[in-house]
N, C-alpha and C positions, 0 to 999 in steps of 0.2 A: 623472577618473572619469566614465565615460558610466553614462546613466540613460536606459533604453529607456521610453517612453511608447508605450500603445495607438494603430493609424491611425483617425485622426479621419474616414477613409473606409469604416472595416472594421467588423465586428460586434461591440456591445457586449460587455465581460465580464461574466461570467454565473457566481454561485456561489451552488449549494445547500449547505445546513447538513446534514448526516445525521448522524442521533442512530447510535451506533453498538455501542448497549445488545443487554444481551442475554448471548448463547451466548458471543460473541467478548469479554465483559467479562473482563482483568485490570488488576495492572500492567506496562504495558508502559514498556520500558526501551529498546526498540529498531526500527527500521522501517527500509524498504525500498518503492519504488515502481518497477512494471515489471508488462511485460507476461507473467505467469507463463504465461497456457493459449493465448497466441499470436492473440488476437481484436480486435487494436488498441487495447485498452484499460488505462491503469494498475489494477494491482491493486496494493492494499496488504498488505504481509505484516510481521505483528510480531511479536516477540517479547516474553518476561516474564517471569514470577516463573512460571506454570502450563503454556505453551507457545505453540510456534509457529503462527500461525492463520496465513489467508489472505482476507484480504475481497473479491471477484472485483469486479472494475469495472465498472460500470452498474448492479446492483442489491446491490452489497453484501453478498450473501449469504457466510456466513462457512462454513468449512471450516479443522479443525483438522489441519496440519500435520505434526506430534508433539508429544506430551506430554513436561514436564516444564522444570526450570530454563534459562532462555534470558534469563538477566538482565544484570546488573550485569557490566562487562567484555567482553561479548559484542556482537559486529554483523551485523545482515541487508545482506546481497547478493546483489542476481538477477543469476544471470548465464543465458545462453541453453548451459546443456551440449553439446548435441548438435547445434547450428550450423545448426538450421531456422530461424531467424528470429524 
């Protein structure tokens, strides 16, 4: 079993806590990480019991997807459709 460790010559890691209350509050049942609007950053997209949201990466701002059940059984995957990158 290999076990990658940090380089003890490279940049600390580094993690913020974000509260991620609010508009984007369900239960979620399901996620997904990827670059959805193409600007180098993970964005998180879930799913749940009310709908598919999208929390854009770097500030989190949330954006509702589509409404309705995306729960139990169900799974998020980004794929890139249209082969921009």
């Amino acid at each position: 079993m290999a076990v990658a460790e940090p380089d003890p010559n490279g940049p600390p890691y580094a993690f913020v806590r974000r509260s991620l209350d609010g508009e984007g509050t369900q239960v979620t049942t399901t996620l997904a990480i990827g670059d959805v609007d193409g600007d180098g950053l993970g964005d998180l997209v879930v799913g749940g019991k009310s709908f598919i949201g999208w929390f854009h990466g770097g500030d989190f701002a949330f954006e509702v997807i589509a409404n309705g059940r995306y729960g139990w059984g169900s799974e998020t995957i980004i794929r890139d459709l249209d082969g921009d990158g």
